[in-house]
TIZAMAR-925968 format. One record per residue (C-alpha): x, z, y; residue number from 1; residue in three letters. Coordinates in steps of 0.2 Angstrom, whole numbers. Example, Ala and Ser with C-alpha at 12.3 -4.5 7.8 and 13.67 -1.06 7.14 Angstrom:
# residues 2
62	39	-22	1	ALA
68	36	-5	2	SER
//
This chain:
# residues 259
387	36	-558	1	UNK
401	28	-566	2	UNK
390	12	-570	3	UNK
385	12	-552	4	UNK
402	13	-546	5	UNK
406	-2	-558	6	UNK
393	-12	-553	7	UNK
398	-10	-535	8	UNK
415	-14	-537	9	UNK
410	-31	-547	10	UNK
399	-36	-532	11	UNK
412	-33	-519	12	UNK
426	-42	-530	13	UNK
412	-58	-530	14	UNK
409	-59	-513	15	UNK
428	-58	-506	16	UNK
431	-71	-520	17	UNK
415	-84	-512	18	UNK
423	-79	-495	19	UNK
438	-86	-500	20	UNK
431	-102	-507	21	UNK
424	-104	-490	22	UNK
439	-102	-481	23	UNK
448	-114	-492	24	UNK
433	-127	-490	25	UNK
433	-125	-474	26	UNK
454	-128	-471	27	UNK
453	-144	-485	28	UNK
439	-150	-468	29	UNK
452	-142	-453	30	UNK
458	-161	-450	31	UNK
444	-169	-450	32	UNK
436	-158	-435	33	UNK
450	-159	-427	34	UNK
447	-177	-425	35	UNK
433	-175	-419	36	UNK
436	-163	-405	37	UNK
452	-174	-400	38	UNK
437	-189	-401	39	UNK
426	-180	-391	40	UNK
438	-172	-377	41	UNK
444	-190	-377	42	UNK
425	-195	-373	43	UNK
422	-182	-359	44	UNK
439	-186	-349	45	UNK
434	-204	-343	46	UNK
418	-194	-333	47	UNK
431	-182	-326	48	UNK
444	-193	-322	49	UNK
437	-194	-303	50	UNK
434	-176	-301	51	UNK
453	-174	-307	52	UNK
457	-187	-295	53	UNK
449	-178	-282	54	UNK
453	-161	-285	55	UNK
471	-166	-283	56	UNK
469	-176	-268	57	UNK
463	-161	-260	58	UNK
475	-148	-266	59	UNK
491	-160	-258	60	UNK
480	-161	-243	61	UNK
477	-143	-241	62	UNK
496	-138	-245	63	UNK
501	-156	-233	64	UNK
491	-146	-218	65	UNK
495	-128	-225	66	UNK
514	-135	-221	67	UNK
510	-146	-205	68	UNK
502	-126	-198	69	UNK
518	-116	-203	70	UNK
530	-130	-195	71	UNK
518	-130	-180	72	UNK
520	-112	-179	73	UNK
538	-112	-184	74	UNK
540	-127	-169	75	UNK
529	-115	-156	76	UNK
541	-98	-159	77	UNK
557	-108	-158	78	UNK
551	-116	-142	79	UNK
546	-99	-135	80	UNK
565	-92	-140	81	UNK
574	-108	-131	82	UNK
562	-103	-115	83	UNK
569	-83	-116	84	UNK
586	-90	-119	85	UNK
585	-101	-103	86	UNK
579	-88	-94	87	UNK
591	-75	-100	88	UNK
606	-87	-97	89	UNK
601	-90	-80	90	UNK
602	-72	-78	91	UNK
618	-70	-85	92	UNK
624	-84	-74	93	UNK
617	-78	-58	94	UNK
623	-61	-62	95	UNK
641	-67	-63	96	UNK
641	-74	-49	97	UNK
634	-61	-41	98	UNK
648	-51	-50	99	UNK
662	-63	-45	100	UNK
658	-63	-25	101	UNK
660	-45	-26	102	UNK
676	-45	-35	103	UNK
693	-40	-25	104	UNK
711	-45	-35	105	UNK
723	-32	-30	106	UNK
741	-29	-35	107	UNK
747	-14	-46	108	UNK
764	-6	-35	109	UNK
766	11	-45	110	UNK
767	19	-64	111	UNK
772	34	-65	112	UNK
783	37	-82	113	UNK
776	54	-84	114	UNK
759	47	-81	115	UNK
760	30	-87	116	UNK
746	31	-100	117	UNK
734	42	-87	118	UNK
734	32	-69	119	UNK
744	19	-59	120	UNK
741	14	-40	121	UNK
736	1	-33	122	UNK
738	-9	-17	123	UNK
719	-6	-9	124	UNK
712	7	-3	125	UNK
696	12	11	126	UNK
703	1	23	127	UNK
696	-15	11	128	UNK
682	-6	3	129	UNK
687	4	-10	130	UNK
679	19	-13	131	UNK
681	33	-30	132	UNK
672	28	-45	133	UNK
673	8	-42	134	UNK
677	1	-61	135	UNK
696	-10	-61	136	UNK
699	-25	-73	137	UNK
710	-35	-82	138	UNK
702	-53	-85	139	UNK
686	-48	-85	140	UNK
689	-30	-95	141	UNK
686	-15	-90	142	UNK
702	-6	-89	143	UNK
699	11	-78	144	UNK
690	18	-63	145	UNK
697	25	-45	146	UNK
701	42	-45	147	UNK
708	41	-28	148	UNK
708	31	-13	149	UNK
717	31	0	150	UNK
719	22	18	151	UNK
729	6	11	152	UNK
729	11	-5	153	UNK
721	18	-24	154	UNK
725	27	-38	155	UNK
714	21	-54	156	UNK
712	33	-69	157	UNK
715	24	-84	158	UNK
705	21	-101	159	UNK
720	27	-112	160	UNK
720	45	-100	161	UNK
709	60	-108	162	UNK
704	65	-91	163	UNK
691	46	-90	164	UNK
676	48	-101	165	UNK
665	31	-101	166	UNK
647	32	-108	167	UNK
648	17	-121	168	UNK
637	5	-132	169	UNK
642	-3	-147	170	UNK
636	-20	-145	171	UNK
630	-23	-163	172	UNK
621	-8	-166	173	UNK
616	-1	-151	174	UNK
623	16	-154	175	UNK
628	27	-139	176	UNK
645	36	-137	177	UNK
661	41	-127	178	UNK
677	32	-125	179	UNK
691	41	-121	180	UNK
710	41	-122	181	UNK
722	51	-129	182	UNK
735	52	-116	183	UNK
747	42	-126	184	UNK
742	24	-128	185	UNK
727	24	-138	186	UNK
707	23	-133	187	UNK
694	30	-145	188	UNK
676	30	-147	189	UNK
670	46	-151	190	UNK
650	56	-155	191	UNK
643	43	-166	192	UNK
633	51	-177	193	UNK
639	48	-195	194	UNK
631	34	-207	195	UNK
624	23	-193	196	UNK
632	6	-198	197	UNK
646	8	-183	198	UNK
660	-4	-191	199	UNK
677	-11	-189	200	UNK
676	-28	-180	201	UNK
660	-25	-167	202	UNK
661	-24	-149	203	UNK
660	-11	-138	204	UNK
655	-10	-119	205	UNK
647	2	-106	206	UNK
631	9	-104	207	UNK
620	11	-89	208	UNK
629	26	-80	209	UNK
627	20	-61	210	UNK
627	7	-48	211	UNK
647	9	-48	212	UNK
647	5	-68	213	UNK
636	-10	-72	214	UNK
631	-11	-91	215	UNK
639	-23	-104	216	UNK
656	-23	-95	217	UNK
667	-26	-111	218	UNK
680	-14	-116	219	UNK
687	-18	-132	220	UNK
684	-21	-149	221	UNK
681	-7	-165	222	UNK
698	-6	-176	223	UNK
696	5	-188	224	UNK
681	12	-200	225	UNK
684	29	-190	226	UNK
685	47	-197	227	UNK
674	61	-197	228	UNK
675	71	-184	229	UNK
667	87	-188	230	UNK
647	87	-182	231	UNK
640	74	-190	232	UNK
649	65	-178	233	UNK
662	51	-182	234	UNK
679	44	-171	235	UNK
682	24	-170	236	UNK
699	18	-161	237	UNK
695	5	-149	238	UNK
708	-10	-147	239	UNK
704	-13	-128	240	UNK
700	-31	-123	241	UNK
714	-25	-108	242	UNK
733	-23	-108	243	UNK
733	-9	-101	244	UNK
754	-6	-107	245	UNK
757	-21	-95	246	UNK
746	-20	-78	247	UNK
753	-30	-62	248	UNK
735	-39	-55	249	UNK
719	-31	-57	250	UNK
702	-34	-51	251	UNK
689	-22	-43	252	UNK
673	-21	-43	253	UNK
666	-17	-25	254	UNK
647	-10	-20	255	UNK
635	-23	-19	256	UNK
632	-27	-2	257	UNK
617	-19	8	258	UNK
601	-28	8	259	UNK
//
């Protein structure tokens, strides 16, 4: 046995040393077939050269028209936005002055002290149209709603009074809520639901509550990133678009005249 084993040994010893004989021979020769495959490939590229030509040819033409498509496409959307934005212009134009013709300037003649931030009255009342719930401006902001009117003339309840709760928007986000005020001064947007973007900085205007109200009248403009107010539910103080501490003219906003 131990012959055998000998023997095997001295047979596997003489063929990794021929193996490595041939692997030196073979790396002594790595030059020269490296020549010729450089010769050969050299050979085979002047048949190609056309294909090559061609293939590229093709591939700028295909990404050429692949780019002409996505500009036409690009050009055709664009052109279907400017036609919406026309159109919605022309709405806003033609709803302005709509808006504008049904507009009445009238003068503010009381303020209570006691009841400075809650109401004031003003100097038109039933006799020139007014009726309770018509919305009051200042330049073109919302600043209150008629609580009471009378022959000659109104009393308007004010943003800054608790007793006025407007159904809101904020413009950027498109989430729903209350503005009040706290009967000394401030207005605040109050019931948005906690964690929906509402910021500092976006605008706020009214929502579709009635014929009286029109939406997107603005109102003012978010102060502060707000405050939990227990609920889920956050409170934003609004910086109304309105002076309401210094009211003399205002504007009302009269029923749309019967068709």
């Amino acid at each position: 046995m131990t012959d055998k084993s000998l023997i095997l040994e001295w047979v596997h010893g003489l063929m990794a040393l021929a193996l490595g004989f041939f692997l030196l021979g073979a790396s002594l020769n790595f030059g020269a077939l490296k020549n010729v495959v450089d010769f050969v490939g050299n050979v085979l590229a002047v048949p190609e050269y056309p294909a090559v030509l061609v293939r590229e040819a093709l591939r700028d033409f295909f990404a050429w028209a692949g780019d002409r498509t996505d500009l036409t496409r690009r050009l055709d959307e664009l052109e279907r936005e400017n036609a919406q934005l026309r159109l919605a212009n022309s709405v806003i134009v033609a709803e302005r002055i709509r808006l504008a013709t049904r507009m009445e300037d009238a003068r503010v003649t009381l303020r209570d002290p006691l009841s400075w931030w809650n109401e004031c009255r003003i100097d038109k009342g039933s006799e020139q149209g007014v009726t309770v719930g018509l919305p009051v401006f200042q330049n073109g902001f919302l600043v209150g709603r008629v609580s009471v009117a009378s022959a000659f003339s109104s009393w308007v309840e004010l943003l800054t009074s608790p007793a006025l709760m407007i159904p809101v928007v904020v413009e950027e986000t498109r989430e729903l809520g209350i503005v009040m005020g706290n009967g000394d001064g401030a207005v605040l947007l109050t019931y948005i639901p906690e964690g929906h973007g509402v910021e500092a900085g976006m605008n706020v205007s009214t929502a579709l509550v009635s014929e009286f109200l029109p939406p997107g009248i603005p109102i003012g403009v978010i102060a502060n990133e707000g405050e939990p107010s227990g609920s889920g539910y956050m409170t934003y103080r609004v910086s109304p678009g309105a002076s309401i501490s210094t009211l003399y003219t205002v504007s009302i906003l009269k029923h749309a005249p019967s068709r």
